[in-house]
C-alpha positions in Angstrom: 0.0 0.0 0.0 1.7 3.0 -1.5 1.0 5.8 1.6 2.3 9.9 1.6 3.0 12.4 3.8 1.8 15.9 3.2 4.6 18.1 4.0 4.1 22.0 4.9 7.4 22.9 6.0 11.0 24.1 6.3 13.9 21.7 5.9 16.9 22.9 7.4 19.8 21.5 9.9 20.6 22.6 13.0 24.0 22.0 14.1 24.6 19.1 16.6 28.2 18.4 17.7 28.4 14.0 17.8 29.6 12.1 20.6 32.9 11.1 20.3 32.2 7.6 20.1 29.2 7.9 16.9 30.1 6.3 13.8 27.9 8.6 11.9 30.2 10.5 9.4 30.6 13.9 10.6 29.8 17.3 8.6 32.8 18.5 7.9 33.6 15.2 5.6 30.7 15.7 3.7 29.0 18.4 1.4 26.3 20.1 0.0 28.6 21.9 -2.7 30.3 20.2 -6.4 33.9 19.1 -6.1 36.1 17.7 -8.1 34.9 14.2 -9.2 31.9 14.2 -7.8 28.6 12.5 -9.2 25.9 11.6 -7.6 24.0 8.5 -7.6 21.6 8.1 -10.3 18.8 6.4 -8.6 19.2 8.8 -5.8 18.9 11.7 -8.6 15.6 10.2 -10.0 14.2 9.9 -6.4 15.1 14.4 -5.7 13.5 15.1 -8.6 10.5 13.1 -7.9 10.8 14.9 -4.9 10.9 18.1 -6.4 8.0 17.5 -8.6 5.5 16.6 -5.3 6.8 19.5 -3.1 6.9 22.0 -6.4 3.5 21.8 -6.8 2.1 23.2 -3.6 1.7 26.9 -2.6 3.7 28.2 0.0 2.3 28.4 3.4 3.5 32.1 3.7 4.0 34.7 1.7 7.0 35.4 3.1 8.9 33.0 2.1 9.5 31.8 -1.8 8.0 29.1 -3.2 9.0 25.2 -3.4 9.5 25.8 -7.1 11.8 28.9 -6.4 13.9 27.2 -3.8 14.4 23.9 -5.6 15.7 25.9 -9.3 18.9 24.2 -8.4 17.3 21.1 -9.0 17.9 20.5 -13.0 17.9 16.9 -14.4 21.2 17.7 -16.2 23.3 18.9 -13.6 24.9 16.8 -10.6 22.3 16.1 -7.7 25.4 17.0 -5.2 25.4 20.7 -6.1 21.8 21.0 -5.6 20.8 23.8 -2.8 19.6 21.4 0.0 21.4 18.4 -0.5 24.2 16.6 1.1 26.5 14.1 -0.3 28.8 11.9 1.8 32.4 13.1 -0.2 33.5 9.6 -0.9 30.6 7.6 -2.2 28.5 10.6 -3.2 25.3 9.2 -1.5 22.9 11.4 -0.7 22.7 11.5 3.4 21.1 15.1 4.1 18.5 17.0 2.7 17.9 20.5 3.7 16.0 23.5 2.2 13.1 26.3 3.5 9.4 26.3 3.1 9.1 23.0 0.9 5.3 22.1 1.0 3.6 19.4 -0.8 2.1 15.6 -1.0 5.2 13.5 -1.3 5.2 10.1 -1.5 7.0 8.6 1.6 8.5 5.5 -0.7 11.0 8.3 -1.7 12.4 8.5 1.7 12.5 4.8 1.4 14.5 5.2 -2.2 17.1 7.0 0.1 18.3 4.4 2.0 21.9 6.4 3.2 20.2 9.3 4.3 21.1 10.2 8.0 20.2 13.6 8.5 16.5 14.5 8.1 14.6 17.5 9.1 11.0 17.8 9.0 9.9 21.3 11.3 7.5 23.1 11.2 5.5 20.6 8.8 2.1 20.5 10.1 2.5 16.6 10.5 -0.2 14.7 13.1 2.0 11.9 13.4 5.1 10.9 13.5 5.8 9.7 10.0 6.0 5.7 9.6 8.8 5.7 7.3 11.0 6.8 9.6 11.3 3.7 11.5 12.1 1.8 8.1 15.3 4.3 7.4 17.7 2.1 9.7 20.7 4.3 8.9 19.0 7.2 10.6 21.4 9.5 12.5 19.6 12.7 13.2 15.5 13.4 13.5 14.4 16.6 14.0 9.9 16.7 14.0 9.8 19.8 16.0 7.7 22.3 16.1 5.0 20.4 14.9 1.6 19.1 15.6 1.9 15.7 16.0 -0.2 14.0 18.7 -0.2 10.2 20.5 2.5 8.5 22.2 6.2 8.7 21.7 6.7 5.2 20.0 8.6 2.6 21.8 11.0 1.9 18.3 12.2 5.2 18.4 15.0 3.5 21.3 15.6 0.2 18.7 16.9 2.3 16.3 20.1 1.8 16.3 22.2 4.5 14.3 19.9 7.2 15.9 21.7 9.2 18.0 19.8 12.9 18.1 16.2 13.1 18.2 13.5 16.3 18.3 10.5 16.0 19.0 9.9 19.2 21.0 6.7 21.7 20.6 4.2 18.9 19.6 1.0 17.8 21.5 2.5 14.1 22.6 0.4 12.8 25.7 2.9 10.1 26.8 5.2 7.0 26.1 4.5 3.8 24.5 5.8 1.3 26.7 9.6 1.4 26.3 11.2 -1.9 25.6 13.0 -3.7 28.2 15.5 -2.6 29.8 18.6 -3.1 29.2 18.7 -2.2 25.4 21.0 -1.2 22.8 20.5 2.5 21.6 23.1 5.2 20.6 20.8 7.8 21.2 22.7 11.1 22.7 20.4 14.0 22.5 17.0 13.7 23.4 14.6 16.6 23.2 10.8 16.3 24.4 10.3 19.5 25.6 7.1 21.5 25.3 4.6 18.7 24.9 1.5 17.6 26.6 3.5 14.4 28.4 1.7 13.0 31.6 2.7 10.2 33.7 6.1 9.6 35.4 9.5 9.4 33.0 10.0 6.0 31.8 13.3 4.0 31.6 15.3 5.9 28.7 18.9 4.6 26.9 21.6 5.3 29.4 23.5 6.6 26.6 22.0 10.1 26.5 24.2 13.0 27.1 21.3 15.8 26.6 18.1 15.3 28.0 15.1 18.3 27.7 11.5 16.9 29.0 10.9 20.8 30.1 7.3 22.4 30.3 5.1 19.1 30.5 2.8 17.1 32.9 5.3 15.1 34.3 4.7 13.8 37.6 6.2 10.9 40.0 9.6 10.9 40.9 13.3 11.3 39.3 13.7 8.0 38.2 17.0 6.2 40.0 17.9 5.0 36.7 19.3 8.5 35.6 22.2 7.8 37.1 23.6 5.3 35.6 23.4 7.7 32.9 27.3 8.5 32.9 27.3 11.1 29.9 24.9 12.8 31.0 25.8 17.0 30.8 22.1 18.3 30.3 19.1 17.4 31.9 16.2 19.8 32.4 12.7 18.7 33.3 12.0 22.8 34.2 8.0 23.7 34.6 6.9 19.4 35.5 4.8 17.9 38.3 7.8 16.5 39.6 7.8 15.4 43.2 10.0 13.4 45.7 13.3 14.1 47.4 15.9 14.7 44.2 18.2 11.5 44.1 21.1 11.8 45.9 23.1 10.2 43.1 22.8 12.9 41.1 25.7 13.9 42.8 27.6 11.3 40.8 27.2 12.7 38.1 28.0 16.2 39.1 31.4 15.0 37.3 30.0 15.1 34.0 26.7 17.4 34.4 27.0 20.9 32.9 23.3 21.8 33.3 20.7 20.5 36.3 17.4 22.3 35.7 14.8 21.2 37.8 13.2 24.3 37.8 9.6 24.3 39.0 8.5 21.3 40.3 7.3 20.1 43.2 10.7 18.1 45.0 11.0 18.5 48.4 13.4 17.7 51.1 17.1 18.4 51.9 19.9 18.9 49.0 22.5 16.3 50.4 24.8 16.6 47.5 28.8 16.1 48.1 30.0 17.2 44.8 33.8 16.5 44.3 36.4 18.4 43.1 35.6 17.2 39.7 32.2 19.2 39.9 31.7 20.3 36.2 28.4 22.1 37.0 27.5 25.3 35.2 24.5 25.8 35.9 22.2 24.6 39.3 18.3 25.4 38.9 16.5 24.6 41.7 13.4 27.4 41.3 10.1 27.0 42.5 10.2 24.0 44.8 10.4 22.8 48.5 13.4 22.6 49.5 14.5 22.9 52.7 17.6 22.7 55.1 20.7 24.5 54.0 23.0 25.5 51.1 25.6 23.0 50.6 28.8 23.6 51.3 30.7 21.1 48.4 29.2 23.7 45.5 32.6 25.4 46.4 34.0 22.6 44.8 31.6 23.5 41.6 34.3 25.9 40.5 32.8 26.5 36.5 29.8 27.4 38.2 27.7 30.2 36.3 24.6 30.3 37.5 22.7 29.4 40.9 19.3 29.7 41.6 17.7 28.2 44.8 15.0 31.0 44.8 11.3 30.3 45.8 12.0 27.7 48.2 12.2 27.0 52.1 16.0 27.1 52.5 16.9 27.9 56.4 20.5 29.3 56.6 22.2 32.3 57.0 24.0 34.0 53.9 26.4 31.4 52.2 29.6 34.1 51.8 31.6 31.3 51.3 30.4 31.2 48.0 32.3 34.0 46.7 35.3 31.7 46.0 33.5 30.2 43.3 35.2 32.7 40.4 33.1 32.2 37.3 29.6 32.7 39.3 27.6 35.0 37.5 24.4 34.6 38.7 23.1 34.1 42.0 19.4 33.8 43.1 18.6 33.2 46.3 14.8 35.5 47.1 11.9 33.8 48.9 13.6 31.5 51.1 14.2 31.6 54.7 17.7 33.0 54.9 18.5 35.2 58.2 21.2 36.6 59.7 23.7 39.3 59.4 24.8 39.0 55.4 28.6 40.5 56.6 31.8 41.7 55.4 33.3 40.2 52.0 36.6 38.1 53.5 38.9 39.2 50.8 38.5 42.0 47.9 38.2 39.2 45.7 35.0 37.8 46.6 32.1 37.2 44.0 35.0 38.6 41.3 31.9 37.6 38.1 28.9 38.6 40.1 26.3 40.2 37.7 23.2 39.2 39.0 22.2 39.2 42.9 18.7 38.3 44.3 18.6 38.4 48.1 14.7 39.8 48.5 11.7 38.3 50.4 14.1 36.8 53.5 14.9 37.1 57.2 18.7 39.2 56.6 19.6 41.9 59.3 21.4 44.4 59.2 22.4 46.6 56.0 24.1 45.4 52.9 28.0 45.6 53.3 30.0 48.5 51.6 32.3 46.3 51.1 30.7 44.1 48.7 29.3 47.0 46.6 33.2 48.6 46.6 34.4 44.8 44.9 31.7 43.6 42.6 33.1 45.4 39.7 31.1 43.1 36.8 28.1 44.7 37.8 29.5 47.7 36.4 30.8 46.3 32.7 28.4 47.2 30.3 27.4 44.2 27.8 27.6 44.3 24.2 24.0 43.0 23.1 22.0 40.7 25.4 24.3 39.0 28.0 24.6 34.9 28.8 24.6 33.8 31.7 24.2 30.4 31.0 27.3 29.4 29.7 26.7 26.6 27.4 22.7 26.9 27.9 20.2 29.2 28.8 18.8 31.2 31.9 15.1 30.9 32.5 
């Protein structure tokens, strides 16, 4: 049964910078321009222009943008597939593995996908797709998915984690309710970045490949708790599950992987308890987002340790300590957000002239302090006084929110 996929979209890559250990051939040995001795493959060119004469046909969703036909000119049946605008060809054996392009719109038959069977690199945003397309779980040399921004609805399917060569997958800003059960655990995936973020997902977080490095379920309906299975997740250097139904005590073995972890974004949720954490000396945190929870108990002391630390934000919960000045040894902190808590005390002297020596950001409002705020800190915190070029980052190698 010959089925197709109407496609209302842009095609386009985003950069995504591969695991050390993927096989997947990396962009800089392939191309999307005509060199010397290249030709591409001649089934591959009949299947582009079939292709091009499906998504050529359509009118453009806006009129902003130009025209399928307009975009795809490039595409001539004389001239050499690899030096079309859009496509990619691996540099050795000229097959196609990447298409790209803007505002391509159309009822394309999904065999064609099929008739690509090197492609690696596909990206469908912005399409208006309802479903996750079922060709894609046919194209076993998959490497990078990218449905975002769409409106597809249902359950994540459970093959997406049997797929083998997949190792980044988007599927953020759809309407998906929830997870198919996931296969038994343990199972072989390369999967490394993993973005469900801004979806309608309920339930509590299933068992996902341990080989994820990048992990965004942000702004859903999770609930339950942080599964303990997240850490045996050793590469793992993002994970944010910001603006979720979250609840428990966060794991304490989190703290394993403060060695690896760059970002830990738990904003706004519903955890509650202590923070036992004991990071090491090896702490590789940038960024600590605690927001808009329960916490209680005190600030702990091993974030010294935390020395790349950016950005810390324990506002908007029930803290009870006094002012943690001991945190001003800590010489890339930026940001530092500590209102609505139940911090008291004297805030004191600074110990050295040094102290806080990146502080741009300070949040000490809605707690129990006494006294006035040192002159001494306001003589040394001389970042608050550089003036930014454009709209500063505080995030390092993410975002503030």
């Amino acid at each position: 049964m010959i089925s197709y996929l109407r496609i209302a979209c842009c095609f386009s890559f985003l950069p995504f910078l591969s695991p050390a250990n993927s096989s997947f051939t990396p962009l800089s040995q392939t191309s999307s321009h005509p060199f010397l001795g290249q030709k591409c493959i001649s089934s591959e060119k009949t299947t582009l222009l079939q292709l091009k004469r499906d998504l050529s046909t359509a009118k453009p969703e806006s009129s902003h943008h130009p025209s399928s036909g307009s975009l795809l000119t490039s595409w001539k049946p004389n001239t050499d597939c690899c030096s079309w605008e859009g496509v990619t060809c691996h540099e050795v054996t000229t097959h196609v593995i990447g298409l790209s392009g803007h505002n391509l719109s159309g009822l394309v038959n999904s065999i064609n996908f099929l008739n690509l069977p090197y492609l690696k690199r596909l990206n469908l945003v912005n399409c208006n797709l309802g479903e996750i397309p079922s060709f894609v779980e046919k194209l076993g040399g998959l490497v990078e998915l990218d449905l975002s921004n769409n409106k597809i609805h249902g359950n994540v399917p459970k093959w997406v984690w049997l797929l083998e060569s997949l190792v980044s997958l988007n599927l953020s800003t759809n309407f998906l309710k929830g997870f198919e059960v996931p296969p038994s655990a343990p199972f072989s995936s390369s999967l490394s970045f993993l973005d469900l973020s801004s979806n309608l997902i309920e339930g509590s977080i299933p068992t996902l490949p341990i080989s994820i490095s990048f992990l965004s379920l942000a702004k859903n309906k999770l609930n339950g708790e942080i599964p303990v299975s997240f850490c045996s997740m050793s590469n793992l250097t993002i994970l944010d599950t910001c603006y979720n139904y979250l609840t428990g005590q966060i794991p304490k073995c989190l703290e394993v992987l403060g060695d690896t972890l760059i970002v830990l974004n738990l904003r706004k949720n519903r955890f509650f308890g202590l923070m036992p954490w004991n990071f090491t000396k090896d702490c590789s945190l940038e960024t600590l987002n605690l927001y808009g929870n329960q916490l209680t108990g005190k600030i702990p002391k091993s974030l010294t340790h935390c020395k790349r630390l950016q950005v810390l934000d324990l506002g908007d919960n029930q803290i009870n300590d006094t002012f943690p000045f001991w945190l001003g040894m800590l010489p890339n902190l930026h940001v530092l957000i500590l209102h609505s808590n139940s911090l008291h005390g004297p805030i004191g002297e600074p110990l050295t002239s040094n102290d806080f020596p990146m502080l741009q950001i300070l949040d000490l409002s809605s707690n129990y302090f006494t006294g006035n705020l040192p002159l001494g800190y306001i003589a040394i915190w001389k970042s608050m006084r550089i003036k930014l070029k454009g709209s500063p980052m505080y995030m390092g190698s993410y975002y503030y929110r």
